[in-house]
Backbone as CSV, one residue per row, in Angstrom:
resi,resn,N_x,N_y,N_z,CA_x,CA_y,CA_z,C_x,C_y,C_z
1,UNK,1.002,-24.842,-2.400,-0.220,-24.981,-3.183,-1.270,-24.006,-2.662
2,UNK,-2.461,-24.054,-3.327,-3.507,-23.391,-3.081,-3.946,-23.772,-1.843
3,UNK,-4.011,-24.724,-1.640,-4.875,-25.569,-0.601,-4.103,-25.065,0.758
4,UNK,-2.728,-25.385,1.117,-1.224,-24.722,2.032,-1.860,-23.461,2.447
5,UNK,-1.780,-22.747,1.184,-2.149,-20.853,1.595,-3.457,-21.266,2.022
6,UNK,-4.744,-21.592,1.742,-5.935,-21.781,2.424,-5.627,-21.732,3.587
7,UNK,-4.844,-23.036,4.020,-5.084,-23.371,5.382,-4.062,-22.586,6.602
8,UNK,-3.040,-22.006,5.821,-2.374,-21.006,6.739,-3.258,-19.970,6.497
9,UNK,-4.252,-18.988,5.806,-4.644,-18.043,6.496,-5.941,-18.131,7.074
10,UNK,-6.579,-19.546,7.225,-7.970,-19.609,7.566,-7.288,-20.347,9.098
11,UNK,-6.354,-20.981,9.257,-6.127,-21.463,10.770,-4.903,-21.663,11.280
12,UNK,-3.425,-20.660,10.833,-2.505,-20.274,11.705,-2.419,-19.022,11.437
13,UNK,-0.964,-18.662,11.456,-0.343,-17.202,11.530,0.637,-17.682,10.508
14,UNK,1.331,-16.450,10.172,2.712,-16.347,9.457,3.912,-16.931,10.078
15,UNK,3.786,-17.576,11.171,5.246,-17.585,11.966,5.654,-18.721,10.614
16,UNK,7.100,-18.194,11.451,8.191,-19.443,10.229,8.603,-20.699,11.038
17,UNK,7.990,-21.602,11.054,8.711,-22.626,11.950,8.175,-24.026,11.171
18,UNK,8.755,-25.015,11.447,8.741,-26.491,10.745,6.997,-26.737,11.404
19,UNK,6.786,-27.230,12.875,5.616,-27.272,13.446,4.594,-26.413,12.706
20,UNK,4.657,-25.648,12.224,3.493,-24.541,11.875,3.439,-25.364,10.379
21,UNK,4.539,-25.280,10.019,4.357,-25.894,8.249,3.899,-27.430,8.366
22,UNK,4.169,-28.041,9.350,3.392,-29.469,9.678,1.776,-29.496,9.969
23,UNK,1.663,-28.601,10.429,0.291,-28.540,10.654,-0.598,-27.723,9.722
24,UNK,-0.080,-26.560,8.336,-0.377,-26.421,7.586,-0.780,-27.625,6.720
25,UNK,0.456,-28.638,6.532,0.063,-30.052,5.553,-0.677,-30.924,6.184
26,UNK,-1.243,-30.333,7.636,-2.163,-31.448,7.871,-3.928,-30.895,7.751
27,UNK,-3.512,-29.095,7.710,-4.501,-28.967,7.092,-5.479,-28.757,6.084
28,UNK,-4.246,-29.020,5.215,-4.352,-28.944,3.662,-4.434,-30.082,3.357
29,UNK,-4.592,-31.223,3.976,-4.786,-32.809,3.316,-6.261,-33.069,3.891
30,UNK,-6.350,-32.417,5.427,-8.069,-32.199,5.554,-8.551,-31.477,4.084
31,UNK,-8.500,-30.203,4.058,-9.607,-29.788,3.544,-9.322,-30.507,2.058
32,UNK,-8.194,-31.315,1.739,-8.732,-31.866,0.094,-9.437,-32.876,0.439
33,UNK,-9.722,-33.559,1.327,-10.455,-34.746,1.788,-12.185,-34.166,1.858
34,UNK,-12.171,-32.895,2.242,-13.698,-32.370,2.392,-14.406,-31.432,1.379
35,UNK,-13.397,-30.953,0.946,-13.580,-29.909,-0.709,-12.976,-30.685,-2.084
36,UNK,-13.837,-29.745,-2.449,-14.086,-30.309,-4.064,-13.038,-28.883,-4.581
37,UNK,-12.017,-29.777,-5.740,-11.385,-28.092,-6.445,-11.464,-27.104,-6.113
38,UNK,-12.709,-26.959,-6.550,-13.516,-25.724,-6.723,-14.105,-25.086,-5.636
39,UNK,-14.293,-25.316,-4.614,-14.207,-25.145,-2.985,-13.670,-24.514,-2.667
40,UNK,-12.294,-25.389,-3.315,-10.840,-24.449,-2.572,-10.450,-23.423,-3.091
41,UNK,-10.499,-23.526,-4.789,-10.072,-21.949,-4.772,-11.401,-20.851,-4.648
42,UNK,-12.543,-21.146,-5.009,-13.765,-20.286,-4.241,-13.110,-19.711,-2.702
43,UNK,-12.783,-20.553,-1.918,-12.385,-20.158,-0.697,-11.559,-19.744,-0.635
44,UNK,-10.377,-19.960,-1.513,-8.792,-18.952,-1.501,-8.674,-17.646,-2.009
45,UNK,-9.686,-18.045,-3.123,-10.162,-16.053,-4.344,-10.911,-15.243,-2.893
46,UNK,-11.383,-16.053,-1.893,-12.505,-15.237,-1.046,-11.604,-14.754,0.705
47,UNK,-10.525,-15.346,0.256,-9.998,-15.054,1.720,-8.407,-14.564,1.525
48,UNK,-7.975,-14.284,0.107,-7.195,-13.481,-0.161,-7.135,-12.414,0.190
49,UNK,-6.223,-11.460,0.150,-5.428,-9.687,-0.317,-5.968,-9.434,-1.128
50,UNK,-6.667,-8.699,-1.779,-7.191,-7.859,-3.136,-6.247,-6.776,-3.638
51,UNK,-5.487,-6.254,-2.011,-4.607,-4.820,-2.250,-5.668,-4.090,-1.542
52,UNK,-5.494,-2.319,-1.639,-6.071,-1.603,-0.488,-5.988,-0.402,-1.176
53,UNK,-6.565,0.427,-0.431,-5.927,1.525,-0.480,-6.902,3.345,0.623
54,UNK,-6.075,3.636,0.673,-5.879,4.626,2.080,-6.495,4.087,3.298
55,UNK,-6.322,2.902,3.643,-6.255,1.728,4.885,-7.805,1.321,4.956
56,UNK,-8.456,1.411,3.658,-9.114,0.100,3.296,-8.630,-1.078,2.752
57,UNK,-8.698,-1.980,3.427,-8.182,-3.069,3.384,-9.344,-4.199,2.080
58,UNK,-8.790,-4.489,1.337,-9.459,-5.638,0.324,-9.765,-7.499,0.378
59,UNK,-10.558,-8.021,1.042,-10.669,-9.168,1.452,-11.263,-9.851,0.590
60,UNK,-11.396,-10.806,-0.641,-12.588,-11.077,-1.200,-12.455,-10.873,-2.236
61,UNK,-13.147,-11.859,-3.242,-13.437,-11.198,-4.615,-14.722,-10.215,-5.002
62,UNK,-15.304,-10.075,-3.761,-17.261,-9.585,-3.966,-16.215,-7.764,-4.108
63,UNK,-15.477,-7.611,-2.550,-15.127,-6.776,-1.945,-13.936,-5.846,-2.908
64,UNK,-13.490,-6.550,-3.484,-12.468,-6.332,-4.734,-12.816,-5.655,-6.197
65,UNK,-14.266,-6.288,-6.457,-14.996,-6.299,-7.733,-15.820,-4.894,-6.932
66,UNK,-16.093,-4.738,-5.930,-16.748,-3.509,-5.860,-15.943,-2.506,-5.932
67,UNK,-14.834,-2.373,-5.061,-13.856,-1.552,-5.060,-13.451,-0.944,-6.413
68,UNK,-12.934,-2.008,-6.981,-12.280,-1.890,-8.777,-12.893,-1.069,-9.285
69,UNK,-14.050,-2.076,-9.982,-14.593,-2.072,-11.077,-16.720,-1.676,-10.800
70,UNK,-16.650,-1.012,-9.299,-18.269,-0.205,-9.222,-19.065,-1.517,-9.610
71,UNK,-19.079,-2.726,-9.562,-20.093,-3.948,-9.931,-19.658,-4.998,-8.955
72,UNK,-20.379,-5.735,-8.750,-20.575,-7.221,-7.952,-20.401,-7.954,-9.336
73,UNK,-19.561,-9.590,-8.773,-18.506,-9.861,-9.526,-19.868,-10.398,-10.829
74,UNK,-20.837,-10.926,-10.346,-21.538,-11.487,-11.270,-22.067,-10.450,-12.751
75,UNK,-21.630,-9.326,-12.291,-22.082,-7.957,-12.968,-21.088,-8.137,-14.214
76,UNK,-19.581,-8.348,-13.795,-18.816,-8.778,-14.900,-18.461,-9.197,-15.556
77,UNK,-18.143,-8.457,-16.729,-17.894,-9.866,-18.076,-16.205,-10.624,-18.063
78,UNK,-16.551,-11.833,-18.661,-15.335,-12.192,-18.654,-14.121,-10.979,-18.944
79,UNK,-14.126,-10.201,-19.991,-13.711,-8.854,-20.457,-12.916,-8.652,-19.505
């Protein structure tokens, strides 16, 4: 889920192990207990990959929408 990816890139690593995925679902049952929906994916659109390019790295939807499309996201139309 959304909430899973939240909480693996805001408080582990990538490793592959059962323990790591246990403590992903324990921190993905926190944050639905403290966020609202809309929290979470605000916080997942904001702590995503955007993509890159020549080793600028894309974090963010602010950081993404500038990159793209020369505007801050509020600048854009649904379009």
């Amino acid at each position: 889920t959304l909430t899973q990816q939240l909480a693996k890139n805001l408080f582990l690593t990538n490793e592959k192990s059962f323990l790591r995925k246990v403590k992903e679902v324990v921190y993905s049952l926190y944050l639905e207990t403290r966020l609202e929906k809309e929290e979470i994916i605000a916080a997942y659109l904001n702590e995503i990959y955007w993509g890159g390019m020549e080793g600028i790295r894309l974090q963010g939807v602010y950081a993404a929408s500038l990159f793209y499309f020369e505007k801050r996201p509020r600048d854009l139309s649904p379009y």
